[in-house]
C-alpha positions as CSV (number, residue, x, y, z in Angstrom):
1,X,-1.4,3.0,-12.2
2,X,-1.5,6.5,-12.8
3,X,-2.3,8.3,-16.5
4,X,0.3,8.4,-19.2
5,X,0.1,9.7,-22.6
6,X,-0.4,6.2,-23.8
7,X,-3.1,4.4,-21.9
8,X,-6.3,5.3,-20.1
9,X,-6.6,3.3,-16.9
10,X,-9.0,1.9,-15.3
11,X,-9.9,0.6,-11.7
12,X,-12.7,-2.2,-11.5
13,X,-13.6,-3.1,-8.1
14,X,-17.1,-5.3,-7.0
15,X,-18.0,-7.7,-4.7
16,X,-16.0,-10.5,-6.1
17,X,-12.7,-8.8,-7.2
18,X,-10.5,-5.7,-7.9
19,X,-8.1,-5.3,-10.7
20,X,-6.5,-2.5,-13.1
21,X,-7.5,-2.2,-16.9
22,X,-6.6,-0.1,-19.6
23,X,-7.4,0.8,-23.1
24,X,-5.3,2.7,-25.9
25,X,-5.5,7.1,-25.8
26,X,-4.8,6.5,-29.3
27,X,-5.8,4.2,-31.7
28,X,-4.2,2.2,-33.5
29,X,-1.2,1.4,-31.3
30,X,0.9,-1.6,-31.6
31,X,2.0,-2.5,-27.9
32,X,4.0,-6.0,-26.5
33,X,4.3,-6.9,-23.5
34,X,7.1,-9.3,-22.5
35,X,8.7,-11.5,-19.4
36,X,12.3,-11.0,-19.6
37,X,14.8,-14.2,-18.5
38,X,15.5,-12.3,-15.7
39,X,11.8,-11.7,-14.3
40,X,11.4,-8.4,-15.7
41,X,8.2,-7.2,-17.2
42,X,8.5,-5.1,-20.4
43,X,6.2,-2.9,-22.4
44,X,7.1,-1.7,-25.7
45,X,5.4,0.6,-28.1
46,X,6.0,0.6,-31.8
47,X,7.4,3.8,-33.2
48,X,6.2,4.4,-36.4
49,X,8.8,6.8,-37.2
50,X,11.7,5.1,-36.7
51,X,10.2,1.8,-37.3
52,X,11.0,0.0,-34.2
53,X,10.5,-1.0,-30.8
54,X,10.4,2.1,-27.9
55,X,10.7,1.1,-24.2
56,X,7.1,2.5,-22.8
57,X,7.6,0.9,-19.1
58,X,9.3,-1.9,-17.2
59,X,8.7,-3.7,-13.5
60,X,10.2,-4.2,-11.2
61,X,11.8,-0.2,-11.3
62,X,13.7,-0.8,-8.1
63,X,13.5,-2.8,-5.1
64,X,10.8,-1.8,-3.7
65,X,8.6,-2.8,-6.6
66,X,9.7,-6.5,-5.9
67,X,6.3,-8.3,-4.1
68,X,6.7,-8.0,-0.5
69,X,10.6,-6.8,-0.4
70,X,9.7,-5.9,3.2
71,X,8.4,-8.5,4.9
72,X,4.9,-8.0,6.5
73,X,4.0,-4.6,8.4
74,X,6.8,-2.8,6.8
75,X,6.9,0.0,4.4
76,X,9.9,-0.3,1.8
77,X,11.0,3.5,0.9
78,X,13.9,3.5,-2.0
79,X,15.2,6.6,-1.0
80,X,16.3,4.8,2.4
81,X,19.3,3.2,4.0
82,X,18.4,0.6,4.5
83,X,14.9,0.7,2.7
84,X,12.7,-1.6,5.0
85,X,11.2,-0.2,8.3
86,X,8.5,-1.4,10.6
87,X,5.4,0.4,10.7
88,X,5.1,2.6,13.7
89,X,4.3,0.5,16.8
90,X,5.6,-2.5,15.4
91,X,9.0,-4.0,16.0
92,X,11.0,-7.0,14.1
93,X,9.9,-10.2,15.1
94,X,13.6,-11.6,14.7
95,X,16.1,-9.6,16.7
96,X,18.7,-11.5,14.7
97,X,21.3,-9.1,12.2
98,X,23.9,-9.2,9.8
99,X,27.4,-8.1,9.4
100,X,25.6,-4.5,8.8
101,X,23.6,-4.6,12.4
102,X,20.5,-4.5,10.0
103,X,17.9,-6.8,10.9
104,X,17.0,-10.4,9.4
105,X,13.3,-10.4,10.5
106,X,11.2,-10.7,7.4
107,X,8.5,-10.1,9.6
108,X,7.1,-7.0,12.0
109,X,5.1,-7.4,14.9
110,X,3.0,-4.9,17.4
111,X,5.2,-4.0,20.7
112,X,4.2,-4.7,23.0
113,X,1.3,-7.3,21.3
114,X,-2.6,-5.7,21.2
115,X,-5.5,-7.8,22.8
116,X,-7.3,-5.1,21.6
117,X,-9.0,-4.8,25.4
118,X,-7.7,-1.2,26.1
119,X,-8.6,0.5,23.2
120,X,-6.7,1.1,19.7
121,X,-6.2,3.8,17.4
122,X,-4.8,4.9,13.9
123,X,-1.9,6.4,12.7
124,X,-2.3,8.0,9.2
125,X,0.5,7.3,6.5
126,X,0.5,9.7,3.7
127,X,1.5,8.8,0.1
128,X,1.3,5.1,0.3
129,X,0.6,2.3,-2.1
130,X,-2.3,0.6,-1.9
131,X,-1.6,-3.1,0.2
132,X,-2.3,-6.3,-1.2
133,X,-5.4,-7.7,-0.9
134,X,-5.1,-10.7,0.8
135,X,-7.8,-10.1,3.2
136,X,-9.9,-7.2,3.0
137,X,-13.4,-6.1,2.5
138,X,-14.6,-3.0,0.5
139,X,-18.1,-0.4,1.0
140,X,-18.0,2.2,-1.7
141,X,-21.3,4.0,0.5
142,X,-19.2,4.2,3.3
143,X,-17.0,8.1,3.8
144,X,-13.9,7.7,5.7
145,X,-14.8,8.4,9.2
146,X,-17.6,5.6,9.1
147,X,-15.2,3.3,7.4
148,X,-12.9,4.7,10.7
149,X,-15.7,3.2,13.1
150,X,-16.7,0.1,11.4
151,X,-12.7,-0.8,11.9
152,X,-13.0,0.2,15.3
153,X,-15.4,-2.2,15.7
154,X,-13.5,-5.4,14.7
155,X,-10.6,-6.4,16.5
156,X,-9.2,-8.0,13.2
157,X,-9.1,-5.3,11.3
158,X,-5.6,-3.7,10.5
159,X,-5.9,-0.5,8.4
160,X,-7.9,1.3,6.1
161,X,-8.0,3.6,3.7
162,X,-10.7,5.6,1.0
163,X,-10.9,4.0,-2.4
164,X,-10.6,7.4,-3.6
165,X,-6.8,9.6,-3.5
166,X,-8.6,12.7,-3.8
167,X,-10.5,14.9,-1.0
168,X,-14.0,12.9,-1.8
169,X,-12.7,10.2,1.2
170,X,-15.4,8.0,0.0
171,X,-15.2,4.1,-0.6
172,X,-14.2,1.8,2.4
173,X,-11.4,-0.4,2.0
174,X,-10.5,-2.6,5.1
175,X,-7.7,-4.9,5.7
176,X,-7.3,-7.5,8.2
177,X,-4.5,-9.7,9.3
178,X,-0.9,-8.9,8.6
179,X,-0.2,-6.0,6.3
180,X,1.7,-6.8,2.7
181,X,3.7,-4.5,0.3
182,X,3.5,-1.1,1.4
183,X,5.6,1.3,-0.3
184,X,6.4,4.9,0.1
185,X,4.9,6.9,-2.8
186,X,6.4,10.7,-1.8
187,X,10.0,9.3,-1.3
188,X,9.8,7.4,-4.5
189,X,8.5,10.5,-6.4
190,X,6.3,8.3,-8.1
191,X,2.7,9.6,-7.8
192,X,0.7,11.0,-5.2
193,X,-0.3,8.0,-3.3
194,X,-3.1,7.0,-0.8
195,X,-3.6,7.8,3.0
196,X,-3.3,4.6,4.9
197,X,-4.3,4.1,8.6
198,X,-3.1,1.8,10.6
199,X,-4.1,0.4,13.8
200,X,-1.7,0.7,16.4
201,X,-2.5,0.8,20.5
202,X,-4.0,3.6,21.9
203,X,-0.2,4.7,23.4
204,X,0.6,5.7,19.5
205,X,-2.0,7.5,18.9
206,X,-1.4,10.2,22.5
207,X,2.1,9.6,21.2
208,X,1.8,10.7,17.8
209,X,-1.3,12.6,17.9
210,X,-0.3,14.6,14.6
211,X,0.0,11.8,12.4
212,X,-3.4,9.9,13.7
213,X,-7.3,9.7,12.9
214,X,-9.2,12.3,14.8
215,X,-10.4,9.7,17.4
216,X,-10.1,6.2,19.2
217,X,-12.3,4.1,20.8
218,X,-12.4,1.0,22.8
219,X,-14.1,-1.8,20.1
220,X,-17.8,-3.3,21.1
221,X,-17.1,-6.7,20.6
């Protein structure tokens, strides 16, 4: 959620749950928000002027704001044809296609498959949306390059990122298991968007050593 002339948002994170708020820049305002029949959310704002109802925002925008258009380990970018691709390092689990040669695989996996023996490493993904939280674990002490090493450390873990999407880098948020509804930011020309990184084998990071964290290690247990 990023700031509008209308609302002041919020982000409330502790050790029991994260969510958005927001509160009125102006007050009074008359707002609504409303499920359409067709599963669209929409916000209106009452115009005083012209005494009725103005559009303020509506969700989903496009595809890619549809919950987990992708498939997991996949980042959806509308600008795209087609606008689903596996994360680097990952491949479809399905190798079945359409009419189109695009693949059916709702699903990306690492190729060839970590056992996380031989050492991993992250590849950094500018102007990304923030994954679900499924399974994850936030440190606001932690800066990024610890929050790097505590991954490292835990074979589980899949990416991470800084609470923060400014040059502080501090806050620690870690994800583990399969990675859900990642979107491309930039492309979209939405907003700004978060550095994600993402765990990949140690052969991506020599590969790709311009889009990766500064180092890789093999984990301790």
């Amino acid at each position: 959620m990023s700031p509008n002339l209308a609302f002041v948002p919020s982000l409330v994170h502790n050790e029991d749950e994260i969510y958005y708020s927001y509160e009125p820049l102006n007050n009074p305002i008359v707002t609504r928000l409303t499920l359409e029949h067709s599963g669209t959310v929409l916000r209106v704002i009452w115009n005083e002027r012209s005494t009725k109802w103005d559009t303020f925002s509506f969700a989903p925008a496009d595809k890619c704001d549809q919950y987990g258009q992708c498939g997991a380990n996949s980042i959806c970018s509308i600008n795209k044809t087609p606008i689903c691709e596996c994360l680097k390092g990952f491949s479809p689990e399905s190798e079945g296609t359409d009419s189109n040669n695009r693949s059916l695989s709702k699903k990306c996996v690492k190729e060839p498959p970590s056992n996380c023996q031989n050492g991993d490493g992250f590849l950094k993904l500018g102007g990304m949306s923030l994954l679900d939280f499924i399974e994850f674990k936030l440190n606001e002490s932690m800066n990024l390059k610890e929050c790097e090493m505590e991954c490292l450390k835990n074979c589980s873990s899949s990416a991470y990122a800084s609470t923060k999407s400014d040059e502080q880098e501090q806050g620690c948020l870690m994800w583990y298991g399969d990675l859900i509804d990642m979107r491309d930011l930039l492309i979209s020309g939405q907003m700004k968007g978060h550095d994600i990184y993402i765990r990949v084998l140690a052969f991506w990071v020599h590969e790709h050593p311009t889009k990766t964290s500064l180092t890789w290690a093999n984990p301790k247990h």
